[in-house]
SEVO-13087 format. One record per residue (C-alpha): residue in one letter; z, y, x negated. Coordinates in steps of 0.05 Angstrom, whole numbers, plus 5000, padded with zeros to 4 digits. Each point is the difference from the previous one (the first is absolute). Example, Ala and Ser with C-alpha at 12.3 -4.5 7.8 and 13.67 -1.06 7.14 Angstrom:
SEVO-13087
A515649104754
S498750694973
//
This chain:
SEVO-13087
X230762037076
X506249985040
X499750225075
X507050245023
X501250265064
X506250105041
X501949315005
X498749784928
X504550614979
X505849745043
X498849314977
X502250284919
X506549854983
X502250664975
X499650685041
X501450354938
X500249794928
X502450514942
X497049964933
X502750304949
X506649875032
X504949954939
X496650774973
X504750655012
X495550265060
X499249305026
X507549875006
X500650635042
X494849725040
X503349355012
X506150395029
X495950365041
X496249305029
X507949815009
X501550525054
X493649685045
X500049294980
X501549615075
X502050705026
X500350125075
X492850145029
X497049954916
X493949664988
X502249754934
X502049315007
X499149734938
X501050264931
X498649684928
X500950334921
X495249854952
X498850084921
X501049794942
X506849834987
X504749675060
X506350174962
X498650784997
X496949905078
X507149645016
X503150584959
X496550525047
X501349715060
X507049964983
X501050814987
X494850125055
X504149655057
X507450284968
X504650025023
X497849395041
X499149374981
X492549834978
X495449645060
X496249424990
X492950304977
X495449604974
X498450244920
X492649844989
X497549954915
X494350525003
X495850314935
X495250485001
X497349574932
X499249465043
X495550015058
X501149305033
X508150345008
X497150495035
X495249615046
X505549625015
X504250615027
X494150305031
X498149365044
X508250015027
X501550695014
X496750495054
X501450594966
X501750154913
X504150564985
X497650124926
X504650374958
X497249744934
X497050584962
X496750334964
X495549835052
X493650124944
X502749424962
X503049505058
X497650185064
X492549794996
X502149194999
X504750115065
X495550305038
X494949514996
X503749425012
X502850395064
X492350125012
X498149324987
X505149665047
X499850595063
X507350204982
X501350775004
X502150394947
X504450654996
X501850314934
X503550624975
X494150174946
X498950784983
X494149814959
X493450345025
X496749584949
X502849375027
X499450225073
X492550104991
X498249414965
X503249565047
X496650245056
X492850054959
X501749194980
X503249705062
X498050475065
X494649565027
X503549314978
X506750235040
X495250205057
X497749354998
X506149574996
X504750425040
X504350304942
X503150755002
X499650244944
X505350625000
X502350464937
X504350494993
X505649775043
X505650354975
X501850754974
X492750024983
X497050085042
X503449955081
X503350595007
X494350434969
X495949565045
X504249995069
X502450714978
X493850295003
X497849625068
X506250355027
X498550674981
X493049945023
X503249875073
X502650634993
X492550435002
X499249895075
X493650285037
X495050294968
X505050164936
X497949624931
X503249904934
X495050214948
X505249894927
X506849745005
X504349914940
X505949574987
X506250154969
X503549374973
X508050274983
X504249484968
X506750045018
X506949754970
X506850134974
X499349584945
X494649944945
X493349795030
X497649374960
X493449775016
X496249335008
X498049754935
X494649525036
X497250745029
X500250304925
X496349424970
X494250105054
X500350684986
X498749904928
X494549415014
X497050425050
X498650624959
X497049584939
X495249675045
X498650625044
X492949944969
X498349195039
X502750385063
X494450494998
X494649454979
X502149655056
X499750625049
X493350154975
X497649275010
X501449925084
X497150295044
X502350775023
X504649905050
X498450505069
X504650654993
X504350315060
X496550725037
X506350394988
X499950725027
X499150484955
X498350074924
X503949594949
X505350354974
X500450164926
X504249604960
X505350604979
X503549944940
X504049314970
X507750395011
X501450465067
X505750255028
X501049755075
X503950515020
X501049865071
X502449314978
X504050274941
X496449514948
X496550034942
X494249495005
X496149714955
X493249655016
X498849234985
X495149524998
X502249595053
X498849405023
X501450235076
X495050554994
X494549374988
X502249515057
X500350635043
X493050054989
X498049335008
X503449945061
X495350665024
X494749674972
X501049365040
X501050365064
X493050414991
X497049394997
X503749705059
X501850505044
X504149655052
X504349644941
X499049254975
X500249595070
X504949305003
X498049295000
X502049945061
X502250665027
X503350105067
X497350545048
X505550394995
X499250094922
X493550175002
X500850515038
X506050124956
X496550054940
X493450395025
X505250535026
X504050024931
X494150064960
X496050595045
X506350454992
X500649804927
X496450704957
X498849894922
X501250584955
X499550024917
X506749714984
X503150074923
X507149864973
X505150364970
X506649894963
X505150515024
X506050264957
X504950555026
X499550194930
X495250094953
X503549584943
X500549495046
X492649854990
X500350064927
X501549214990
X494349885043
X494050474956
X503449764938
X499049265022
X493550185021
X498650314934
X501149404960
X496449555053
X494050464986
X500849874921
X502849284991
X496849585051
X492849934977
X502749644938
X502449324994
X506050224952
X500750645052
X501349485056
X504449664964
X504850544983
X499550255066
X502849275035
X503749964938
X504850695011
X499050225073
X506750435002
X497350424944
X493550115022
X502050205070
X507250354986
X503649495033
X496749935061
X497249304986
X504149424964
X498949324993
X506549765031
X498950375067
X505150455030
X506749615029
X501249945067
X503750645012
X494450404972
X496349585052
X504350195048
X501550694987
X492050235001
X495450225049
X493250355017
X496550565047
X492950035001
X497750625039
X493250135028
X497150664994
X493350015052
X496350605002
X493950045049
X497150355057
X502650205068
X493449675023
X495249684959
X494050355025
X502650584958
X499149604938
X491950085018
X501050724979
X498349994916
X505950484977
X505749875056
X506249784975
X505349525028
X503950335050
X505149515016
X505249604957
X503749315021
X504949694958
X503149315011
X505149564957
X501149354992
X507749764964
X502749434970
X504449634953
X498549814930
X491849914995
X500449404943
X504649595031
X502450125078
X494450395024
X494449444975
X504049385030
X500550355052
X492050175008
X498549374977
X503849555053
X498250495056
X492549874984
X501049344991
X503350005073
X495250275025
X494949514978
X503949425033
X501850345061
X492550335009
X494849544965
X495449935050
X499150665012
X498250194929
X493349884963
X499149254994
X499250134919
X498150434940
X503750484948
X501350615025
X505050614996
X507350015037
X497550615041
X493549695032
X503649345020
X507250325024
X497950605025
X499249875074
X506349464996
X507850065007
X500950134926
X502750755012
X504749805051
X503049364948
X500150464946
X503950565043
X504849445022
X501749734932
X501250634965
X494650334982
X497850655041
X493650465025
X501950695025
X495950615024
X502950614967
X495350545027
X493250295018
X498450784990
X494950355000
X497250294930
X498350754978
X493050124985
//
């Protein structure tokens, strides 16, 4: 075992190392890392690239820091195939950014050397599967040692996360959420061309969807959240949102299962997850954040202003349905991803201006009661609506360096005040911090839109 505490973590000689550096998402998050490397009042210091090629990290860096000349960043030889690599990176850096995935097949070996050695580890994983092992291996080890373990530090799952802390602000009083739904609307003037990386976990994560529920079934039940009022029914896979003028489509989301591990987490631990060495002030803080904080059953859903717009989406899931339990399935699926999606997944990636050119709205649709005492009556129905947004650029590329540095931030800048170690959700750790505010500041926004009352 490895005891790290605040000095030992200063006494690394990397703030922040990449992995993964030289991959399409990791390059974006290089050039993000760029804009706070030795920035006035930033807490990153120190920076380093690792993996498993110098010449494609040099390559990286290069594009990443254009039209600049390169710095001088160290480029560390890394291999998730090789575990003595990765202790090696583990035992210099106080933080890995792993952008290596699918995180089923390459996360597992970082993690525990991060575990192993007390570094902390943030990741841009959207696998429950992967999530949930992690934390059913490694909780009590990074306990131990003084590793956080944090998933899901990108698109999936911050602003579903953050978002959904924000709208709960918005329920003051005696008000409560009981269901709020989230409309993800992908924006752009070009094509939209997704991650391949997220396509091949898609694929991997619906042909092993059976080890995620033997899994489920073998841990204990987690504690569930008293939300007001009966669960809603699940309503049909394709509605018309008329008041946001989109056609939405229902998904399996990862979001909807962090969400709920995060509510699980704070039932447990009502006051939050306290610091390793936690000032006064963030204590109180934290106990503050967390009281105000109101779960509600949370789901997902793809939004289209048209209805054909979702048709790529149900025929991709179609063939995920029918193909992936196969081995030759699989193969044709990672073989010919433009076919089986329509175009909305490709190998290559999308260029930069299809980068550029995209964006998304995720709206939050809260419907509750006026006061949650009315909830104790068995056929009352919410009487009040509250719906929140949260905006952004592209999610692949710009929105998740741009979640994943701001956590990463936040870990150097508030480590003592969060939990001295374990693997946890985004939500439960970064709830009561700054995140919100760094996100609003670097281009990603939370808005209140409005709060009625409903029709009975």
């Amino acid at each position: 075992m490895t005891e790290i505490n605040s000095g030992g973590r200063s006494s690394k000689a990397y703030d922040v190392v990449i992995f993964g550096a030289s991959g399409f998402t990791g390059k974006y998050v290089i050039r993000e890392a760029l804009k706070f490397l030795n920035a006035p009042n930033s807490p990153l210091k120190s920076l380093a690239l690792a993996g498993r090629s110098p010449s494609r990290l040099s390559e990286a860096l290069t594009w990443a820091s254009a039209p600049n000349p390169p710095p001088q960043i160290p480029l560390l030889t890394a291999d998730t195939s090789d575990g003595e690599s990765l202790a090696r990176l583990a035992s210099q850096a106080r933080i890995i950014l792993d952008c290596v995935g699918p995180f089923r097949l390459y996360g597992q070996p970082v993690v525990a050397a991060c575990v192993d050695s007390g570094c902390d580890y943030l990741d841009i994983c959207g696998e429950p599967d992967f999530m949930e092992r992690m934390e059913a291996s490694y909780h009590d080890t990074a306990v131990e040692n003084g590793s956080l373990v944090i998933s899901a530090c990108g698109f999936d799952s911050v602003p579903a996360e953050i978002g959904l802390l924000f709208h709960s602000k918005q329920w003051a009083g005696p008000s409560a959420p009981n269901r709020v739904e989230a409309y993800l609307s992908l924006e752009s003037d070009k094509r939209i061309v997704g991650n391949f990386g997220t396509y091949e976990s898609a694929v991997l994560g619906v042909a092993n969807a059976d080890k995620l529920v033997e899994l489920r079934r073998s841990r204990p039940r987690r504690a569930r959240p008293a939300i007001p009022g009966p669960a809603p029914p699940k309503g049909s896979i394709i509605e018309h949102e008329k008041q946001l003028g989109l056609w939405a489509l229902r998904l399996p989301s990862a979001d909807s299962v962090v969400v709920r591990r995060t509510q699980a987490a704070l039932t447990e631990n009502p006051h939050g997850l306290p610091g390793v060495n936690e000032s006064v002030e963030h204590v109180k803080k934290r106990e503050d954040f967390w009281s105000s904080a109101k779960p509600a059953h949370f789901g997902v859903k793809l939004g289209s202003k048209s209805l054909l717009g979702l048709f790529p989406v149900i025929t991709l899931g179609v063939f995920l349905g029918l193909l992936s339990r196969s081995r030759v399935g699989r193969w044709l699926l990672l073989k010919f991803p433009s076919f089986f999606s329509l175009g909305w997944f490709r190998k290559k990636g999308p260029s930069e201006e299809e980068v550029a050119s995209a964006s998304f709205k995720m709206w939050f649709v809260g419907r509750g009661y006026s006061d949650s005492s009315l909830a104790l009556q068995g056929d009352k129905k919410p009487d009040t609506e509250v719906v929140t947004r949260v905006m952004g650029p592209e999610i692949g590329y710009l929105t998740t360096p741009i979640v994943l540095l701001q956590c990463a931030l936040v870990l150097l800048n508030e480590r003592d005040n969060l939990p001295k170690g374990g693997v946890y959700t985004p939500g439960i750790v970064f709830g009561p911090t700054d995140l919100e505010k760094r996100l609003q500041e670097n281009g990603i926004s939370f808005d209140f839109i409005s709060k009625k009352g409903l029709s009975s």
